[in-house]
N, C-alpha and C positions, 0 to 999 in steps of 0.2 A: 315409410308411412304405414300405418296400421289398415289391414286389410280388408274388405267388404265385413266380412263374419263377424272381426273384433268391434268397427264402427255398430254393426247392428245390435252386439250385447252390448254396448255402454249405452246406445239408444233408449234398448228395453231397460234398462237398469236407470237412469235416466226419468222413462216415463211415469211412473208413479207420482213421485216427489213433485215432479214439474207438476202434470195433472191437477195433484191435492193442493198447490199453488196456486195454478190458475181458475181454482173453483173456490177457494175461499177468498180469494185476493180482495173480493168488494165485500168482507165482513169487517165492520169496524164497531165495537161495540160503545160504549159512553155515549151521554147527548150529545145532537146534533145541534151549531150554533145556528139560531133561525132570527139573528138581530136581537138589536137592544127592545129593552121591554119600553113600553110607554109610559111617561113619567108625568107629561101635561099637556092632554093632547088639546084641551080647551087654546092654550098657549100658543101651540102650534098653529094648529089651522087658522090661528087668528089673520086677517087682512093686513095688521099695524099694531105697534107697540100700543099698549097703553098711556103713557106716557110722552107720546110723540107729541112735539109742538105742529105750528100750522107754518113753520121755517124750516120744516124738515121732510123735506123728499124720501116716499117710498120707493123711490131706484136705489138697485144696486149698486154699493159706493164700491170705490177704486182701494185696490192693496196699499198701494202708495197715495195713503191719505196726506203727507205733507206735501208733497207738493200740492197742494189746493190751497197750502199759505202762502204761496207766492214768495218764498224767501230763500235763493240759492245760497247761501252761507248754509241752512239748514237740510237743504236737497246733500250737499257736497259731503258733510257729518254723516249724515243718513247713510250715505251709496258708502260711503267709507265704511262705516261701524259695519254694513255688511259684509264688506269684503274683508274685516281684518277684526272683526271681535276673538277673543280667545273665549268665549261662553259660547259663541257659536262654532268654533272649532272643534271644543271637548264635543257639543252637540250633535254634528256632525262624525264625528270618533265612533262616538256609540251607535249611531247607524249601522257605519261599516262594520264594527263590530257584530252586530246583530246580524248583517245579512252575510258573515262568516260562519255565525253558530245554522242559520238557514240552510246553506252550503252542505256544511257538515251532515244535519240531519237529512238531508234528500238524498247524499250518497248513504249512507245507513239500511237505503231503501234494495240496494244494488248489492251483489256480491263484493267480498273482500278478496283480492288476487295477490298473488305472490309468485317466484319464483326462486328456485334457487338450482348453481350445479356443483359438481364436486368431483374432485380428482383427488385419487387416493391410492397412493406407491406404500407398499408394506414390503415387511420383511422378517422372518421367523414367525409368521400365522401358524406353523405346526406348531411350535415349541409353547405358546398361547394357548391354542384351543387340542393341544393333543391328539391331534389326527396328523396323517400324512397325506402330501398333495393327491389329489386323485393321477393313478398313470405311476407313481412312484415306484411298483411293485409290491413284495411284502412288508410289512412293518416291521421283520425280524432284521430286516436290510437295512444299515445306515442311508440316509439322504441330505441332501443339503438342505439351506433353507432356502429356495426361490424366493426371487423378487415379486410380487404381485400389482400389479396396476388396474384398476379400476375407475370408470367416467359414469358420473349421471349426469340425468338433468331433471329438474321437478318443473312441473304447473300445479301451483294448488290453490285452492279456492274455498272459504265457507262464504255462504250465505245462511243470514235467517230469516223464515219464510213469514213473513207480516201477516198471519192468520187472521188474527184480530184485533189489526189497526192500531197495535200502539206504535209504533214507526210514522205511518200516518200521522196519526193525531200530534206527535212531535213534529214533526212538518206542518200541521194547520198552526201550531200554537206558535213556533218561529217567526212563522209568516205575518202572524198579527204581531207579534214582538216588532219584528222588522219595521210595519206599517206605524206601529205605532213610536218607535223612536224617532220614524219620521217625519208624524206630528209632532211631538218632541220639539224638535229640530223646528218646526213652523213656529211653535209656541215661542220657543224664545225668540224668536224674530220677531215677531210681534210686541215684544215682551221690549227687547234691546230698540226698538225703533221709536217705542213710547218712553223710553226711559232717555235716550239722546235729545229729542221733543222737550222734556222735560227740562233738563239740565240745559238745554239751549234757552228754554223760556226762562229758567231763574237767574239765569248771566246776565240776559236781554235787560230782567227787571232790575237785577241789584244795580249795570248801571245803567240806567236811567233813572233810579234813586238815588244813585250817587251824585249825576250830574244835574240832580234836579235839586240836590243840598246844598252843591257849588254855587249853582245859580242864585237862589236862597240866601246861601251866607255873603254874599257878590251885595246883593239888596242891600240886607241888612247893617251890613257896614257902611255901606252908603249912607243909609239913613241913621246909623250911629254917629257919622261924621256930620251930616248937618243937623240933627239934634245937640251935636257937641256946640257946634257956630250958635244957636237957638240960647245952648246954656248961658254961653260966653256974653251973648247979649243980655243979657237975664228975661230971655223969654219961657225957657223950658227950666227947669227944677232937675236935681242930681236924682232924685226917684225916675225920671226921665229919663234919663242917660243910663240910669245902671240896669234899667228893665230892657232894655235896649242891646245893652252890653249881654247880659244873661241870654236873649233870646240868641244871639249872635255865637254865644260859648255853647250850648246847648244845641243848637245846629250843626258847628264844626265837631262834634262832641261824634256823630254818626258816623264819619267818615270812617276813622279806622275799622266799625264791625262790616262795614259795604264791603270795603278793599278787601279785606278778608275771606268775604261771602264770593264776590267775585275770582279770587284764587282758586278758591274750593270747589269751583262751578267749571271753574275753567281746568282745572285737573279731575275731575270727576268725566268731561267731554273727552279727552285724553284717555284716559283710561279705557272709555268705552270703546272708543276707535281702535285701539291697540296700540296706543305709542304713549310715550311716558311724558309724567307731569312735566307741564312746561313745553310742550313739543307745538300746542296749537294757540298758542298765549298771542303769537304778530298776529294770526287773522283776525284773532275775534278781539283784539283793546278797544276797537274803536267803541262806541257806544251807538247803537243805533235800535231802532225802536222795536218792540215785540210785534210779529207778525196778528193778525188777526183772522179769525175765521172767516169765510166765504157766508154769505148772506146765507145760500141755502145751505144744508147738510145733506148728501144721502146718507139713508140710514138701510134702507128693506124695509124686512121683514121677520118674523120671531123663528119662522121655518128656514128662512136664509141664513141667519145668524148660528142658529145651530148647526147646521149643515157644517157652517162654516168656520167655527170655534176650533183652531190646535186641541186645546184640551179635551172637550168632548168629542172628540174624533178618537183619539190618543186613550182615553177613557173607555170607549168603545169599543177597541182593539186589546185592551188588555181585557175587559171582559171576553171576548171571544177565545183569547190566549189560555184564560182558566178554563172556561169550560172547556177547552181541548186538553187542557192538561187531566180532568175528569178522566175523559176516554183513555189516554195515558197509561195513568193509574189503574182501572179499569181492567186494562188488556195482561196486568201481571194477574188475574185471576186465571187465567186461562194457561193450558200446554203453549210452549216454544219448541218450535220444529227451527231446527238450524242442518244443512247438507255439508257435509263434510268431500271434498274430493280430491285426490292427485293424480298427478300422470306424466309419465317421464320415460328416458329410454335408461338405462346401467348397462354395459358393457364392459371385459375386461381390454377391450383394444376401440381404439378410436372407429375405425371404418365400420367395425358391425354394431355403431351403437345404434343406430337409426333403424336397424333390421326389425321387422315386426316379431321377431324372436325376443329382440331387449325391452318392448314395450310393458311397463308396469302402470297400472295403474289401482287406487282405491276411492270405493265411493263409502262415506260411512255416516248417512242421517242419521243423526240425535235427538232423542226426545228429550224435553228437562222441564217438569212440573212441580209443584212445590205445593199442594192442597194442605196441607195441615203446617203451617206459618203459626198457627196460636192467634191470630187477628191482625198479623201485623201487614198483612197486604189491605186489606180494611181499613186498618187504621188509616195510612198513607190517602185512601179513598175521600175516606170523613175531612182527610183536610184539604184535598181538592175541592171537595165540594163546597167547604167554609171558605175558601181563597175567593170561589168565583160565587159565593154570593157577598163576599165584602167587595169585590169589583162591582159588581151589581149595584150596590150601595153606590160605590164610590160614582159609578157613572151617571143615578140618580141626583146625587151631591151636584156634580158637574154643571148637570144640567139647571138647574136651581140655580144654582150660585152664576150662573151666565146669563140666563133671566134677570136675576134679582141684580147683576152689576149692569145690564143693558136698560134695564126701566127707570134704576137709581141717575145712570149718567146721565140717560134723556131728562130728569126732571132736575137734574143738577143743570147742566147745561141751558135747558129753555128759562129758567130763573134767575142763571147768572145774564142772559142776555135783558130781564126786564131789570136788574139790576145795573148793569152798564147804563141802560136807557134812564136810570133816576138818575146815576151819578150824574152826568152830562150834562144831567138840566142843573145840578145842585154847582157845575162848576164853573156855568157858563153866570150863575147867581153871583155866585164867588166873586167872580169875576170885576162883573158887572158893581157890587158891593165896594173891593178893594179898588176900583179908579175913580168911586165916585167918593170916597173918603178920602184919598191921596188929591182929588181937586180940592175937597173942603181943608185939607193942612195944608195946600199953597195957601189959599186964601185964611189962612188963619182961623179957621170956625171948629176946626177940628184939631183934638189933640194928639199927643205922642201915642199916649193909650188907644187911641182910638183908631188911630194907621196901624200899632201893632196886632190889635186884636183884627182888624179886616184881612190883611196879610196873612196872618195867624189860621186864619178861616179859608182863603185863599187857597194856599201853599196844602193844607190839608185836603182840600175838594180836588186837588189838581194830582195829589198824592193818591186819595184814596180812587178816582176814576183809574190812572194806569195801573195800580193793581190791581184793579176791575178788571179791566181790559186781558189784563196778564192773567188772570184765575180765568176769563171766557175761555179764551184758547188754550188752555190748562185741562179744563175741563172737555173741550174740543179735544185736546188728544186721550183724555181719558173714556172717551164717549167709541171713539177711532179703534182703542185697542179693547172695549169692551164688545166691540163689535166682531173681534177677531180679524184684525185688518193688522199688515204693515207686515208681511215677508217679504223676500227675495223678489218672486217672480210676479211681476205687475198682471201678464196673461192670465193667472189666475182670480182678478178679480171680475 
């Protein structure tokens, strides 16, 4: 091992570099990020949406907004498409990615080490470099060419000294990358949870449109056939029967786009989950009814909602990311101090490599500046700075656009609900209309035309309320994910 004296010159030699290190170490030049700027603070500090109905609770709603529809077929989809979307996998990909490139740039911050050793047998080195061995005698005297052996060993090491924080500032703009693919990553969750909602509620309706045509054409021919008896007696007229017959062909006439619509609904669910067309078709044939919303809704608040938005979050982090990338940029104006060192033993025989006799070492800091670039260190600047004010923008944008879909959903929603409330009344009319015309054609006071046209009215009132029904909670999950609701972890809500 190397002796008191040698440790104290590598010390002293040492000390400088280390010193001018740890006295610039907290220089970091570029902006400092100090948060997102304020976009609408009116907005914010508000108590309640504007748009909020008096059916809508300002409590804090749950991540897992569907289950508040009470429909385990829907719960089962859901937990599924979490666990097995390939949109959340990619999403997920690029996380770890991200927090790879994070990795990377923090060791950056640290010296770079090596080592290496080396054995090396020669033979005719005189006849090479033209000298004779040392000990050989005169050079007028013939010599052989001895064997020669040789052992090193290196440690070598650069670092470069993060004067002025651009190393750093790669490290803060990672970090927000990181954060932010991880909102990413919430977003589409959100995203993929309202969109299975979705495709579950259009399966739900096509069939119950379907079987509500079934039913329909079921009637119809019923009363095609006793209209037929009616003819036969000569009570009804062939204008009767074939108005009859029409409405009957023109009803079956729907069937095939339903069936269709229902394939397409039903591999569209498929797909979302991760498993291939056709794979969820036995659970869901049966036909059973769309779920509906819960009387109340929570909703918050417009400072909750934010908060709590993937995107504006995600948004916010990549502005922080520019502005770090500013300082970045920034830091190529300035000198790089990079420390160069090695240190190793060489010896010609094994046992004396260790002796503090074989110890070599070099230490060799480098300066490397580059002031006269022609602007092109500037330039690179100018566009830092245009990147993180189009973040700027873009987080503005964000913010707005999650506003303006939170206010639109609340006033979509509270008017599809007085809308259901008119159909109901218009269907229970209906209703009420087509049994009291089907007693007037028992009793004969009432015509063919006039069962078909009550029916007719009917079958439409009865039509048009469940796709009421199905646009409320339509609109209930678009309200859900306008809220930034429906990832992974329920704890977060």
């Amino acid at each position: 091992m190397a002796n008191p004296t040698m440790r104290a010159r590598l010390l002293a030699r040492c000390a400088v570099p280390l010193a001018l290190a740890g006295g610039l170490a907290g220089c970091m030049v570029g902006p400092n990020y100090h948060g997102p700027p304020k976009v609408t603070p009116e907005a914010v500090n508000a108590p309640a949406f504007r748009r909020a109905n008096p059916d809508q609770s300002p409590a804090a709603p749950q991540a897992r907004w569907w289950t508040a529809l009470g429909d385990a077929e829907l719960d089962r989809l859901e937990t599924a498409a979490l666990a097995a979307s390939p949109d959340l996998e990619a999403a997920a990909a690029r996380v770890r990615q991200a927090r790879a490139v994070l990795t990377q740039d923090k060791a950056n911050l640290l010296p770079s080490t090596g080592s290496s050793a080396v054995f090396l047998h020669a033979r005719g080195l005189t006849n090479v470099f033209g000298a004779a061995p040392a000990g050989s005698g005169t050079s007028n005297q013939p010599s052989p060419n001895p064997a020669t052996n040789s052992y090193a060993g290196f440690l070598d090491a650069t670092w470069e000294l993060d004067l002025f924080g651009g190393n750093r500032r790669a490290v803060e703009g990672a970090r927000a990358e990181t954060q932010a693919y991880q909102d990413d990553l919430q977003g589409a969750e959100v995203s993929l949870t309202a969109e299975v909602a979705q495709a579950y509620l259009s399966l739900r309706d096509a069939q119950a449109r379907l079987d509500q045509y079934h039913r329909d054409a079921d009637i119809e021919a019923r009363t095609l056939a006793m209209e037929g008896q009616r003819q036969a007696g000569g009570v009804a007229t062939d204008l009767d029967v074939e108005r009859l017959n029409n409405q009957l062909l023109s009803t079956r006439s729907n069937f095939a786009a339903l069936q269709a619509e229902i394939t397409a609904q039903l591999d569209r669910l498929a797909v979302l989950i991760g498993r291939a067309p056709g794979d969820v078709d036995p659970g869901l044939a049966g036909a059973t009814p769309a779920p509906l919303p819960p009387e109340k809704v929570d909703v918050g608040d417009p400072a909750e909602m934010l908060q709590r938005r993937p995107d504006i979050r995600a948004a916010e982090r990549r502005l922080e990311q520019q502005t770090a990338l500013v300082g970045q940029r920034t830091a190529n104006l300035f000198p790089k101090v990079q420390l160069l060192g090695d240190i190793g033993f060489s010896s010609s025989k094994v046992e004396s490599l260790f002796n503090p006799a074989s110890l070599l070492y070099v230490a060799a800091p480098t300066l490397q500046w580059n002031p006269w670039d022609f602007g092109r260190t500037r330039a690179t600047i100018r566009q830092a700075q245009a990147a993180r004010d189009e973040a700027q923008a873009n987080y503005r944008k964000a913010v707005l656009t999650a506003l303006d879909d939170a206010e639109s959903s609340l006033a979509r929603y509270g008017r599809q609900r007085e809308t259901v409330v008119a159909l109901t009344e218009v269907k229970a009319s209906a209703d009420r209309a087509a049994h009291l015309t089907d007693l007037r054609f028992q009793g004969g006071t009432a015509t063919t035309v006039d069962v078909l046209d009550a029916e007719r009215s009917r079958v439409e009132a009865e039509t048009n309320l469940e796709q009421a029904q199905v646009q409320l909670t339509q609109d209930f999950v678009a309200l859900e994910k306008s809220l930034g609701l429906g990832w992974r972890d329920a704890s977060s809500s």
